[in-house]
Each structure stands twice: as structure tokens, then as C-alpha cells.
C-alpha positions as CSV (number, residue, x, y, z in Angstrom):
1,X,55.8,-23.9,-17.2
2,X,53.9,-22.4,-20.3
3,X,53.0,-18.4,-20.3
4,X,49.9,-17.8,-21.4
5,X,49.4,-15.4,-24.5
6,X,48.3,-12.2,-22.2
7,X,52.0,-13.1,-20.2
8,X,53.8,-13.2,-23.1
9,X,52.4,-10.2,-24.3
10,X,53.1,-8.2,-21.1
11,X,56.8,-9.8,-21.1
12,X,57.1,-8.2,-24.9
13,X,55.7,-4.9,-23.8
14,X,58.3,-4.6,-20.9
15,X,61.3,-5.8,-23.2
16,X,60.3,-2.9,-25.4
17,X,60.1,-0.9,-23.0
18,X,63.1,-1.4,-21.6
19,X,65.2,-1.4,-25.5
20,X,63.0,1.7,-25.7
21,X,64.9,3.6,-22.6
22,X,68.2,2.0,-23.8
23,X,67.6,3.8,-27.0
24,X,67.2,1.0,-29.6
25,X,64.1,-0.8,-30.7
26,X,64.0,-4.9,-31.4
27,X,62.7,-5.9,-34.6
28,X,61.6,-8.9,-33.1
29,X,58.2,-7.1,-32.4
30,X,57.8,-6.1,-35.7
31,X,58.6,-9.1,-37.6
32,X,56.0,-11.0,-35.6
33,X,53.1,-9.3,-37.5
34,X,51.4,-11.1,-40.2
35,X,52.3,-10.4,-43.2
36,X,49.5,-8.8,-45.2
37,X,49.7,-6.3,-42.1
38,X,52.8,-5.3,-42.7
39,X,51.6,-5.5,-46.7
40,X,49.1,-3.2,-45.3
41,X,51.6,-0.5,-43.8
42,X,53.5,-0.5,-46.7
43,X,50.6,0.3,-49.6
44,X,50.4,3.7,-47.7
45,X,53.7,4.5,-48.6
46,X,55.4,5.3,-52.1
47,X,56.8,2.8,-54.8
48,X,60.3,3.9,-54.1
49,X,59.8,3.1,-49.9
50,X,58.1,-0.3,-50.9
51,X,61.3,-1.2,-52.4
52,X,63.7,0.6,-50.3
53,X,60.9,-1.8,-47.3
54,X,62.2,-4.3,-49.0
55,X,66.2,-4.3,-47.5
56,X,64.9,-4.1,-44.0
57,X,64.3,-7.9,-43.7
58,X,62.9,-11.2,-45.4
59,X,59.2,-10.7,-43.7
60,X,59.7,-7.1,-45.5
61,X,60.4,-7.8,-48.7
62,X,57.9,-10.2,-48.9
63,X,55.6,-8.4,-48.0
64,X,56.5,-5.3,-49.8
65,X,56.7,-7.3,-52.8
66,X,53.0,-8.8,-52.5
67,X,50.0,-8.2,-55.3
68,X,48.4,-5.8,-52.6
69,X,50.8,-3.7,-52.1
70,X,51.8,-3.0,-55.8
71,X,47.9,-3.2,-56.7
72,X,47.6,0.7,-54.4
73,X,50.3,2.1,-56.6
74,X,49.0,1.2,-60.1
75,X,46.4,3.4,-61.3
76,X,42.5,2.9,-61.1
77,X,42.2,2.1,-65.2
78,X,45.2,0.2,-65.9
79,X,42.7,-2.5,-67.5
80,X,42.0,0.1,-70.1
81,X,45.3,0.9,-70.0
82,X,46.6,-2.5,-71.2
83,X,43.7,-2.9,-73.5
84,X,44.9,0.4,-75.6
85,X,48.8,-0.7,-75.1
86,X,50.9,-1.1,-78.6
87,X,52.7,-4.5,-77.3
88,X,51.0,-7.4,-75.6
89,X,51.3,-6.9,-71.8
90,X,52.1,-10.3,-69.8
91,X,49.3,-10.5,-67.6
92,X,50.7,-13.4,-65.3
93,X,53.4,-11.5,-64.2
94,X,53.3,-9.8,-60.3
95,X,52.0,-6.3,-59.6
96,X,55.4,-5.2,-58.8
97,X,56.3,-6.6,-62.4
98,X,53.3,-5.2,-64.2
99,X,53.8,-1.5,-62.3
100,X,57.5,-1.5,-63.2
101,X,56.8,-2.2,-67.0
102,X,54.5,0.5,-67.1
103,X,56.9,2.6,-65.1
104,X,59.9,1.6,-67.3
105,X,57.6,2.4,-70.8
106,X,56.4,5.9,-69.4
107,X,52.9,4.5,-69.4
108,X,52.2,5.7,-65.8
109,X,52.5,9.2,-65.6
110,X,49.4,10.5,-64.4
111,X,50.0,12.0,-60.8
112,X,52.5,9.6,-60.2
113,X,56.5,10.0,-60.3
114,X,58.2,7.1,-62.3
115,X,59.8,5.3,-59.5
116,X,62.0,2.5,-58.7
């Protein structure tokens, strides 16, 4: 017989529970958030924990490596940024690419450490 959703739900709270008291937590709970929550989550943090997100699991690294994540850590002008640059910036490339070049050429320095 099927659970409903609300059964199933209740049946994953008292699992976690349960690995809760046993001392260990399932990433089974975790993983099944979408992910552009999880994206989300990981904006808040730092460049360096994006990447370090990114070890944890598949649904983490794709989601740490996704345009919005990367988008939060570059800064507010990096149009104007681009437009002022020596070299021709590849525009098509990710984010996480276009943040780590501008990392990597000491372009982003402005309140932010040079990371990853």
C-alpha cells in the first residue's frame, strides 16, 4: 500500500530522530532538497566553503557550482569591471569561472579575500 506524502514525512522525521539519538545524521534528508535550495544555503556562505560544499556530495557540488551561487560572491559592478579590464574577459564562461579569473588576476579585492 502507498504512504501518503504527510506519512512519509512523519516516517522521515522519526528516522531522524532516531539517527539523531544514535548520534549520526543521514544525508538522505538533505540531499532530497531541491537544488537551488541548497544553491540558496550555500550563497550565504564564503567562496572557499562553496568549494569546500562541493566534496560533500554530487547534489552539492552542483549546486555549489551553480550561476547563483557564484553571482552573491562577485561584486555589485563587475560589469564595469570587465568593461575597464586590459584583456577581453570570456563572458560565456560560469560564475564560478568568471569569479575565479578575477580572483586569480587580483581584480577582486574590494572587501573580499582572494579565495579558492
Amino acid at each position: 500500500m502507498k504512504q501518503s506524502r504527510r506519512e512519509e514525512v512523519d516516517d522521515d522525521v522519526s528516522v531522524g530522530k532516531k539517527e539523531e539519538e544514535a548520534g549520526y545524521c543521514s544525508s538522505s534528508s538533505i540531499s532530497r532538497l531541491p537544488e537551488a535550495c541548497l544553491a540558496h544555503a550555500i550563497s550565504f556562505t564564503t567562496p572557499t566553503d562553496a568549494c569546500r560544499c562541493s566534496a560533500v556530495s554530487a547534489d552539492f557540488q552542483a549546486a555549489a557550482s551553480s550561476n547563483a551561487v557564484w553571482e552573491r560572491f562577485l561584486p555589485p559592478d563587475y560589469d564595469s569591471i570587465l568593461a575597464r579590464a586590459d584583456d577581453p574577459v570570456d563572458f560565456t564562461t560560469s560564475n564560478k569561472e568568471l569569479f575565479l579569473s578575477l580572483a586569480q588576476d587580483h581584480v577582486i579585492l574590494d572587501q573580499r579575500s582572494k579565495t579558492c
